[in-house]
MARVOFI-636249 format. One line per field, with one value per residue: residue number from 1; residue in one letter; y, x, z of N, C-alpha, C in turn. Coordinates in nm, 3 decimals, decimal comma. Each point is the difference from the previous one (the first is absolute). Example, Ala and Ser with C-alpha at 12.3 -4.5 7.8 and 13.67 -1.06 7.14 Angstrom:
MARVOFI-636249
k <- [1 | 2]
r <- [A | S]
n_Y <- [-0,569 | 0,105]
n_X <- [1,319 | -0,035]
n_Z <- [0,780 | -0,072]
ca_Y <- [0,119 | 0,119]
ca_X <- [-0,089 | 0,082]
ca_Z <- [0,000 | 0,006]
c_Y <- [0,120 | 0,109]
c_X <- [0,090 | -0,077]
c_Z <- [0,000 | 0,073]
//
This chain:
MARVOFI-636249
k <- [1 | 2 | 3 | 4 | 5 | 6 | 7 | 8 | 9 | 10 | 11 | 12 | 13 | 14 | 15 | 16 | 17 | 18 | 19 | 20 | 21 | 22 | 23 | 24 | 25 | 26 | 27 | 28 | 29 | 30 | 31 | 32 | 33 | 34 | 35 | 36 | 37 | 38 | 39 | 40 | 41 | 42 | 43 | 44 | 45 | 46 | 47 | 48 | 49 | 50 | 51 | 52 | 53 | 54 | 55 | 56 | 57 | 58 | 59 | 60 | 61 | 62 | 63 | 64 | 65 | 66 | 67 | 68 | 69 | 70 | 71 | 72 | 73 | 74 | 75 | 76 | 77 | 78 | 79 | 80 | 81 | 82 | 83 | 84 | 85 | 86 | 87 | 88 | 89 | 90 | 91 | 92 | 93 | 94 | 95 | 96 | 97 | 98 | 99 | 100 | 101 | 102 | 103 | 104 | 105 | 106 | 107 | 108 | 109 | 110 | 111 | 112 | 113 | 114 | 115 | 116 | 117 | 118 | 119 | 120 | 121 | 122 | 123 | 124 | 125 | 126 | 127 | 128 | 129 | 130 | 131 | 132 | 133 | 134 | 135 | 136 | 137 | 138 | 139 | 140 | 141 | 142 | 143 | 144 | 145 | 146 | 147 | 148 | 149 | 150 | 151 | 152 | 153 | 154 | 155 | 156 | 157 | 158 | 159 | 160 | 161]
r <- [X | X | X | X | X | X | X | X | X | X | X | X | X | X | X | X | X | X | X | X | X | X | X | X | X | X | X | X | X | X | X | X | X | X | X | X | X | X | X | X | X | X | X | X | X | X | X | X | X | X | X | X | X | X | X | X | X | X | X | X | X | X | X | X | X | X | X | X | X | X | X | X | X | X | X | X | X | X | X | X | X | X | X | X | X | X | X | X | X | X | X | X | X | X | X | X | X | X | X | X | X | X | X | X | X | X | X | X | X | X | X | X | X | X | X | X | X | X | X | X | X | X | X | X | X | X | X | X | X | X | X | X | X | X | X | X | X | X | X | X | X | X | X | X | X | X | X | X | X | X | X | X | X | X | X | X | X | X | X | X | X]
n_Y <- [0,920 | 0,057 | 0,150 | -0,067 | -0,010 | 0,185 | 0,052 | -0,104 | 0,060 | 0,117 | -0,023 | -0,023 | 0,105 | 0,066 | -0,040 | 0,036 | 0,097 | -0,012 | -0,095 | 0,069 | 0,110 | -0,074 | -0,046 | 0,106 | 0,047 | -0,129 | 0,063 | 0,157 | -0,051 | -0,099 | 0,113 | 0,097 | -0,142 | 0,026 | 0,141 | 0,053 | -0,137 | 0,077 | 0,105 | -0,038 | -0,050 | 0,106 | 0,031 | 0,115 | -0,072 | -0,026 | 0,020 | 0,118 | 0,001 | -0,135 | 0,005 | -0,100 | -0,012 | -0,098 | -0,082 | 0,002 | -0,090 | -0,037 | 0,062 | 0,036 | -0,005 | -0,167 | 0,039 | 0,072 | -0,135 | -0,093 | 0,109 | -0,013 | -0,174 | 0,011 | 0,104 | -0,109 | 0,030 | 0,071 | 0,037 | -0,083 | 0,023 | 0,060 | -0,009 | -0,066 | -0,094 | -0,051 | -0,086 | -0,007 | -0,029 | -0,032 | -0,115 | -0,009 | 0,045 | -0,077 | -0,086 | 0,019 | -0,011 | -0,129 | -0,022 | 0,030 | -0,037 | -0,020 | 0,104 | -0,083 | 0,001 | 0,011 | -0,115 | 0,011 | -0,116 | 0,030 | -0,058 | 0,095 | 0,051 | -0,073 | -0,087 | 0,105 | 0,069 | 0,039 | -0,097 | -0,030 | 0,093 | -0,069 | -0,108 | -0,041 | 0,096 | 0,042 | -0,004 | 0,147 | -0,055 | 0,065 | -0,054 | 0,064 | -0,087 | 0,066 | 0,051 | -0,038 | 0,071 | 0,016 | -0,040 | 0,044 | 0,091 | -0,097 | 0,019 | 0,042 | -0,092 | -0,045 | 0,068 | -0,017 | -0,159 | -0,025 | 0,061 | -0,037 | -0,154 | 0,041 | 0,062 | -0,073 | -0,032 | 0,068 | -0,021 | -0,169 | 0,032 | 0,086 | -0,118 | -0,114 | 0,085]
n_X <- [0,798 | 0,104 | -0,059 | -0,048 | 0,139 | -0,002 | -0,109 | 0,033 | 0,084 | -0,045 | -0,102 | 0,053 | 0,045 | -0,100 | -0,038 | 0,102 | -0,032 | -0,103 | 0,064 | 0,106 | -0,135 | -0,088 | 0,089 | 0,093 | -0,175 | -0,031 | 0,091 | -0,063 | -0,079 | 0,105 | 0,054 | -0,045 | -0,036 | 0,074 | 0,043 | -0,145 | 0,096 | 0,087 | -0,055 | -0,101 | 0,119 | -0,006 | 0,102 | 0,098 | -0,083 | 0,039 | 0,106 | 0,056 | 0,185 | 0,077 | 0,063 | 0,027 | 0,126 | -0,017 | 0,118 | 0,072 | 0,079 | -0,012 | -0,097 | 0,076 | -0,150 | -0,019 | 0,176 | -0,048 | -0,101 | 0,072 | 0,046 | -0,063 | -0,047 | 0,091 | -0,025 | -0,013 | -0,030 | -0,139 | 0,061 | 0,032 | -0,069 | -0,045 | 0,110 | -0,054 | 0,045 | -0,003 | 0,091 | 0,097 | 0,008 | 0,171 | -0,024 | 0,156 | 0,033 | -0,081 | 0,017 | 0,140 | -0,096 | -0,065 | 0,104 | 0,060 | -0,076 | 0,057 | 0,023 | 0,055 | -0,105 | 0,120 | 0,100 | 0,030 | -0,036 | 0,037 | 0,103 | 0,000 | 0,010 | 0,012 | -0,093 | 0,121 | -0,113 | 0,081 | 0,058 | -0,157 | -0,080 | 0,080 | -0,081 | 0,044 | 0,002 | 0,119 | -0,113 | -0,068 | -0,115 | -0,104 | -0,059 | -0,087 | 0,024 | 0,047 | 0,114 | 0,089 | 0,084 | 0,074 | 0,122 | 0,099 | 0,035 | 0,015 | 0,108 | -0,022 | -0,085 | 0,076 | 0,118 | -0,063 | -0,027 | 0,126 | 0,028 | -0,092 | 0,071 | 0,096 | -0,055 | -0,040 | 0,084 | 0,121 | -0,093 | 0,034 | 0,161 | -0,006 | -0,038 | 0,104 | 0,068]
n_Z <- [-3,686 | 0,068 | 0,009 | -0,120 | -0,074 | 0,017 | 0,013 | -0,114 | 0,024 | 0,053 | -0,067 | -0,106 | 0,028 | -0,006 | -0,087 | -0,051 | 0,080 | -0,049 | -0,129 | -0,047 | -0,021 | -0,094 | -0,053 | 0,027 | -0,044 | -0,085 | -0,040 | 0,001 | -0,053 | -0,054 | 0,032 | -0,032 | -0,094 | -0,107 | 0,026 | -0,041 | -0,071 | -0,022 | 0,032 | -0,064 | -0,025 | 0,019 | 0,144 | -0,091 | -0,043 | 0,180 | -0,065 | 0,086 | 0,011 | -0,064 | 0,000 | -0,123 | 0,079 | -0,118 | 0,074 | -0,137 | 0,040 | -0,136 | 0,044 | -0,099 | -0,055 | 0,029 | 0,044 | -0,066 | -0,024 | -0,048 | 0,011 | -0,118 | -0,033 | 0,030 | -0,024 | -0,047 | -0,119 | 0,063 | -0,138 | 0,044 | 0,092 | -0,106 | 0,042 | -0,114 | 0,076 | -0,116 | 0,049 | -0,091 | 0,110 | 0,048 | 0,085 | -0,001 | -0,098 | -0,019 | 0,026 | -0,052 | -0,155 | 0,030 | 0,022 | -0,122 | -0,104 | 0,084 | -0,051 | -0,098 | -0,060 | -0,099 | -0,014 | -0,161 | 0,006 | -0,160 | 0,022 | 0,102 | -0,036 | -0,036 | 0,096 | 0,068 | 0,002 | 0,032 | -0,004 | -0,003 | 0,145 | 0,089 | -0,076 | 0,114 | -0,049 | 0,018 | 0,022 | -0,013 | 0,045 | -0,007 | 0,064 | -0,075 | -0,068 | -0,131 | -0,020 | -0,097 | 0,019 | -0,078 | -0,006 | -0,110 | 0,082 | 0,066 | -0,027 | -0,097 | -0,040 | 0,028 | -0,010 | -0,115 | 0,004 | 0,011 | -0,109 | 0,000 | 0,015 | -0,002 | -0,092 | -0,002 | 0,070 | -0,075 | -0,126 | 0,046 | 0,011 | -0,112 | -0,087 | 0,066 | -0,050]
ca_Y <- [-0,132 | -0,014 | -0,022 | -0,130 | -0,116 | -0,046 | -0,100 | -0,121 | -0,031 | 0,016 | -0,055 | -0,130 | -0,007 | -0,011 | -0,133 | -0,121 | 0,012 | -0,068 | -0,138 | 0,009 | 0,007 | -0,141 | -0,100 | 0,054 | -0,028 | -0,117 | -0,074 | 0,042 | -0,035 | -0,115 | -0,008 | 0,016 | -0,093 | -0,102 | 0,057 | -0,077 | -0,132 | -0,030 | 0,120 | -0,080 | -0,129 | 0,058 | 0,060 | 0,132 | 0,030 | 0,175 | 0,129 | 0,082 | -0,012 | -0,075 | 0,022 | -0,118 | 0,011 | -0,094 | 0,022 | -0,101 | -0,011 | -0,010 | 0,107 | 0,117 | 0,088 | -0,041 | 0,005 | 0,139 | 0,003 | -0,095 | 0,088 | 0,095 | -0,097 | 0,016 | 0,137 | 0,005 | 0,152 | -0,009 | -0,002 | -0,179 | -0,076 | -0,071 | -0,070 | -0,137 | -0,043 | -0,093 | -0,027 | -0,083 | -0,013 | -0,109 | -0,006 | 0,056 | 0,134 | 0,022 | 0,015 | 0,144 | 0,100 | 0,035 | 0,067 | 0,131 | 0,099 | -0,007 | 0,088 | -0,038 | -0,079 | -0,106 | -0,045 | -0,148 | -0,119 | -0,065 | -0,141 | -0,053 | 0,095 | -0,045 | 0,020 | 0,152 | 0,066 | 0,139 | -0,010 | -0,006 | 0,141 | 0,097 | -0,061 | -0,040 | 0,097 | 0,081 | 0,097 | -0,012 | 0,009 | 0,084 | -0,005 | 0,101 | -0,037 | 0,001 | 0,011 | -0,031 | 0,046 | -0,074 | 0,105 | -0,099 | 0,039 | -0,027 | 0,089 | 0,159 | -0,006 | -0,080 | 0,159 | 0,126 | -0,001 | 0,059 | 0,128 | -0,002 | -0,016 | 0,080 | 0,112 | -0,009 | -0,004 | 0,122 | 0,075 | -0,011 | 0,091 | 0,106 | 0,059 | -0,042 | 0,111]
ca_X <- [0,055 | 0,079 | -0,107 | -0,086 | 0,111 | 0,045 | -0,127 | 0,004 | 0,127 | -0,073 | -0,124 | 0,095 | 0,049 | -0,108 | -0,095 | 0,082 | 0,083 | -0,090 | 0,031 | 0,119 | -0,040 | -0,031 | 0,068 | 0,039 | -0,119 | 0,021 | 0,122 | -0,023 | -0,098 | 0,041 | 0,132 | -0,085 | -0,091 | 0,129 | 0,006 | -0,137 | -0,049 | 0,119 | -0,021 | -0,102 | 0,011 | 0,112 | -0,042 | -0,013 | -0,100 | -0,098 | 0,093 | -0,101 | 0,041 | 0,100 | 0,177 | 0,055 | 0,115 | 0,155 | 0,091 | 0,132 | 0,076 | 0,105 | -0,024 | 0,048 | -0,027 | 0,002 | 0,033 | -0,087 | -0,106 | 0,076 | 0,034 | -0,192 | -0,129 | 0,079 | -0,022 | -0,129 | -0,066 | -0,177 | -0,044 | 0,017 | -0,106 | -0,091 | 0,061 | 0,066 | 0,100 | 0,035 | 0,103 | 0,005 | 0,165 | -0,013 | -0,089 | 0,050 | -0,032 | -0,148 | 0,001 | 0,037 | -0,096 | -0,111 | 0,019 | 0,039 | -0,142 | -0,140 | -0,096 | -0,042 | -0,081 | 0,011 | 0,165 | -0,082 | 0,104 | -0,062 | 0,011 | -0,096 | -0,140 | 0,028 | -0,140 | -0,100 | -0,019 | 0,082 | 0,112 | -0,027 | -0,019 | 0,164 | 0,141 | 0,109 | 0,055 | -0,019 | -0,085 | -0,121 | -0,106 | -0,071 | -0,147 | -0,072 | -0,166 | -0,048 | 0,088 | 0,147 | 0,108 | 0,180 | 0,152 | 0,117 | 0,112 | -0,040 | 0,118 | -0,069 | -0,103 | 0,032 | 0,031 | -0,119 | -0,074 | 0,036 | -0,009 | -0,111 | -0,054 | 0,102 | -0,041 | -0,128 | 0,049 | -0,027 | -0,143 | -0,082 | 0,045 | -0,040 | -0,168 | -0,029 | -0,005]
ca_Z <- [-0,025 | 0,081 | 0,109 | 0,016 | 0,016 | 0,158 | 0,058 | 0,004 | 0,059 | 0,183 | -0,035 | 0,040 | 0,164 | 0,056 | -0,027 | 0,064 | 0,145 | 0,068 | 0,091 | 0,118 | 0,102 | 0,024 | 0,052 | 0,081 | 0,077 | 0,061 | 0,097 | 0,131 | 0,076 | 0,066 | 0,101 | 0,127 | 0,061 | 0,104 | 0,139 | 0,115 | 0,063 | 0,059 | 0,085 | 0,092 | 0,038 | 0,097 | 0,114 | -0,008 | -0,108 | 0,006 | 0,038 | -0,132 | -0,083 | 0,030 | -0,090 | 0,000 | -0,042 | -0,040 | -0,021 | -0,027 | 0,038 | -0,142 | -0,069 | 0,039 | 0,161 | 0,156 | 0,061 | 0,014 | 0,050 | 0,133 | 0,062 | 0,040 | 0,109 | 0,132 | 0,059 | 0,127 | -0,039 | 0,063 | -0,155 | -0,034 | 0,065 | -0,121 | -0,115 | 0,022 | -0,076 | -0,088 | -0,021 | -0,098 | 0,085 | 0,108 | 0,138 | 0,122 | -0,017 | 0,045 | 0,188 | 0,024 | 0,018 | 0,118 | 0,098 | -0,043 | -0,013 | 0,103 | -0,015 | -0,090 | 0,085 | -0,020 | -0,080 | -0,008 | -0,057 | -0,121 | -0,035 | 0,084 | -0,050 | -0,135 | -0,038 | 0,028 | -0,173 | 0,051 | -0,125 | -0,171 | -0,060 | -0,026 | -0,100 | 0,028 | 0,008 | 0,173 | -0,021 | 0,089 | 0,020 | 0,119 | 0,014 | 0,161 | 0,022 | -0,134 | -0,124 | 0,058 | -0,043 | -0,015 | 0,037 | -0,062 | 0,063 | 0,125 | 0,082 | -0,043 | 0,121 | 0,141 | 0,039 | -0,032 | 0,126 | 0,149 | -0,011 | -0,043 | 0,156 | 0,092 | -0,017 | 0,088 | 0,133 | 0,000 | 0,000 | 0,179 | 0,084 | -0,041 | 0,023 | 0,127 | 0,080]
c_Y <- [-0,046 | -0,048 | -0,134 | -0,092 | 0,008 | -0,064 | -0,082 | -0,074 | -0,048 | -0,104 | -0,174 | -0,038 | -0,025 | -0,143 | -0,112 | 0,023 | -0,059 | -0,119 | 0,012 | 0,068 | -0,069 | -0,069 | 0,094 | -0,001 | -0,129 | -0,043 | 0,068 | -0,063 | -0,103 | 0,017 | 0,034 | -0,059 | -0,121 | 0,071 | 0,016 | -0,121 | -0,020 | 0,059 | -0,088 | -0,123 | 0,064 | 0,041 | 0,105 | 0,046 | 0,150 | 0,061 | 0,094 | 0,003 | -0,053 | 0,006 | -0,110 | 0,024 | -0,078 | 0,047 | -0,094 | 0,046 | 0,089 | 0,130 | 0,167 | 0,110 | -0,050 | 0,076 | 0,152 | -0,003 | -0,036 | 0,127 | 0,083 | -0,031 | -0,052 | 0,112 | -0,028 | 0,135 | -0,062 | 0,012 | -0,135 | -0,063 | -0,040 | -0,085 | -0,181 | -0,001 | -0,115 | 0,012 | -0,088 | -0,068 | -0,178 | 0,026 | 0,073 | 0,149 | 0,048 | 0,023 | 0,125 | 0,118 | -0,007 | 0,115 | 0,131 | 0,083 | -0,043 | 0,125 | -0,042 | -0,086 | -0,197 | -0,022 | -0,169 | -0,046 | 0,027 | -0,126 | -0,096 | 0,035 | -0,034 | 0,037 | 0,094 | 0,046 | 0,117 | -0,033 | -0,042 | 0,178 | 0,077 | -0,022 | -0,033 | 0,118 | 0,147 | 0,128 | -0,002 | 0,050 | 0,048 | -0,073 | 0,053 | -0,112 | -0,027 | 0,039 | -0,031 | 0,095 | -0,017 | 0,098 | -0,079 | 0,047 | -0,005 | 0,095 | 0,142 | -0,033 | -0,020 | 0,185 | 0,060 | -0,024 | 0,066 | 0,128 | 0,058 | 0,020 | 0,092 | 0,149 | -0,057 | 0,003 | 0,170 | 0,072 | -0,036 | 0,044 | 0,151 | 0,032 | -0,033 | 0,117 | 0,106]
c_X <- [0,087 | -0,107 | -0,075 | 0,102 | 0,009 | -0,116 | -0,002 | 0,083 | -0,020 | -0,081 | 0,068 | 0,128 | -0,092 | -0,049 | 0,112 | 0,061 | -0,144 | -0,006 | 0,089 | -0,032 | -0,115 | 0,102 | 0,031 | -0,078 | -0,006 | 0,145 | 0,010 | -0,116 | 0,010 | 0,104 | -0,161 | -0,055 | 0,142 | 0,022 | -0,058 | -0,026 | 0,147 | 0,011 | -0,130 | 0,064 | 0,155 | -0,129 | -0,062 | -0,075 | -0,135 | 0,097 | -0,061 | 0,087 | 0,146 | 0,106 | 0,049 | 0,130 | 0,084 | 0,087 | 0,109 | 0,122 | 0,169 | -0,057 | 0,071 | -0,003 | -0,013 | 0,035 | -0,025 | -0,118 | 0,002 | 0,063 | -0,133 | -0,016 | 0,101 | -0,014 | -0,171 | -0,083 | -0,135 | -0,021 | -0,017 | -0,089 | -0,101 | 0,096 | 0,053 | 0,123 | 0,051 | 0,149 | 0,067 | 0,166 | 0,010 | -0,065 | 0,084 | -0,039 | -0,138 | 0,034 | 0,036 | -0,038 | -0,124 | 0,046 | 0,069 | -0,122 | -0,114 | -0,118 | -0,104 | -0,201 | -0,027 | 0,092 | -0,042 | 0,156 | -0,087 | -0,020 | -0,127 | -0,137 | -0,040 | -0,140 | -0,116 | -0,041 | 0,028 | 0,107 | -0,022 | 0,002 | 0,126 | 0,113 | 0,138 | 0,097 | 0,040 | -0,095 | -0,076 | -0,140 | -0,057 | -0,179 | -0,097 | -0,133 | -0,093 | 0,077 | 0,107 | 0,098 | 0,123 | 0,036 | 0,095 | 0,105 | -0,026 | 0,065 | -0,068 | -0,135 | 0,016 | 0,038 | -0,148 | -0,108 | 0,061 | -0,003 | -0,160 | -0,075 | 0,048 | -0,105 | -0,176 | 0,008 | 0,002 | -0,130 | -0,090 | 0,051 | -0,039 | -0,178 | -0,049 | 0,063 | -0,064]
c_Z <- [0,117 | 0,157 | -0,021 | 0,079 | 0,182 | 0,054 | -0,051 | 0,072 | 0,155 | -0,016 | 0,052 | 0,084 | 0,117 | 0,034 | 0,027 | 0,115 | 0,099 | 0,099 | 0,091 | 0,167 | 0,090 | 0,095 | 0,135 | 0,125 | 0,082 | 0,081 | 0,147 | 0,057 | 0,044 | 0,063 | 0,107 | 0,080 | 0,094 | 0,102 | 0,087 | 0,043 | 0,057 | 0,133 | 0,117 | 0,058 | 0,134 | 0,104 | 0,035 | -0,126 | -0,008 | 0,036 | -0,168 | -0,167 | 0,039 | -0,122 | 0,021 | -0,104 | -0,061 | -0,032 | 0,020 | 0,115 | -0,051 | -0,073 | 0,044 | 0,144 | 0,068 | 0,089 | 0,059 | 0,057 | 0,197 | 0,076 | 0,067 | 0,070 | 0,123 | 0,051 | 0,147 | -0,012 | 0,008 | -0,131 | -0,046 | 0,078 | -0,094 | -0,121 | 0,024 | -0,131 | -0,076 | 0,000 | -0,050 | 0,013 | -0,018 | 0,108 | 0,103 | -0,045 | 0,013 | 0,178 | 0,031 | -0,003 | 0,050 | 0,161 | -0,022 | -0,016 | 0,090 | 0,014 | -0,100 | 0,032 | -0,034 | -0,080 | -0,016 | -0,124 | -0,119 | 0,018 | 0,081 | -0,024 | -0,214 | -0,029 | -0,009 | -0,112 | 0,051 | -0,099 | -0,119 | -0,035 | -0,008 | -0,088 | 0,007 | 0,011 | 0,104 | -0,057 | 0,137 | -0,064 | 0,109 | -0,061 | 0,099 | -0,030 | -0,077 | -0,093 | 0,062 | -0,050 | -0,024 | 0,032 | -0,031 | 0,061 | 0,148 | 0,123 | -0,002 | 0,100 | 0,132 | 0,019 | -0,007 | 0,152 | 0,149 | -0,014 | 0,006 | 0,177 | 0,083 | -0,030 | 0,057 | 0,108 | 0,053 | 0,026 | 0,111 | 0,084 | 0,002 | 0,089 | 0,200 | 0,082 | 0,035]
//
């Protein structure tokens, strides 16, 4: 008796977690399709995989990130930047993260579907081309990549000897 209740139970967890992955299905597939027409309408569209960074001004970690992407670290050459400032503060950081491969005005940029896929929010995204990836803690990524890069560097040093 118990055993029927639990498989009925699964049974209809089941059947109703369907749609929800339905839906889940279709909303990646339309971020996908927004990042491939957002991605085709840029320069660097045959780069093999690009990291698109927003980020608020007023948001906590700014001023953590703003310490990173001033570092002029070879880990930021695939990364653009959505900035979500006044304009003088935009200026400032065009020339602070110049490692950066690109520092863009939101405001200026309203029409990009780079900010329909990033939601206004300081997140990042990574697209290689066909899936997109998030990251809600931008600061933790922004470290994980230099750290990342810094140890490849290593292994071409290692193996070029």
């Amino acid at each position: 008796m118990i055993m029927w209740l639990l498989i009925s139970a699964v049974s209809i967890l089941a059947l109703g977690s369907l749609p929800l992955i339905e839906m889940k299905r279709k909303i990646n597939a339309i971020e996908r399709h927004l990042a491939s027409s957002a991605s085709a309408e840029e320069t660097w569209s045959a780069t093999p995989t690009i990291t698109i960074l927003s980020v608020h001004y007023a948001h906590p970690s700014f001023k953590k990130i703003d310490e990173l992407l001033s570092t002029k670290h070879k880990a930021f050459q695939d990364v653009i930047v959505f900035l979500d400032a006044p304009p003088f503060i935009v200026q400032l950081k065009l020339r602070a993260w110049s490692s950066c491969f690109s520092v863009r005005h939101t405001a200026e940029y309203r029409h990009s579907k780079w900010l329909m896929v990033l939601n206004g929010t300081t997140t990042v995204s990574q697209w290689d081309g066909y899936s997109l990836h998030r990251y809600t803690e931008a600061q933790m990524f922004i470290e994980r990549k230099m750290t990342l890069f810094n140890h490849d560097e290593e292994d071409d040093l290692c193996t070029n000897q």
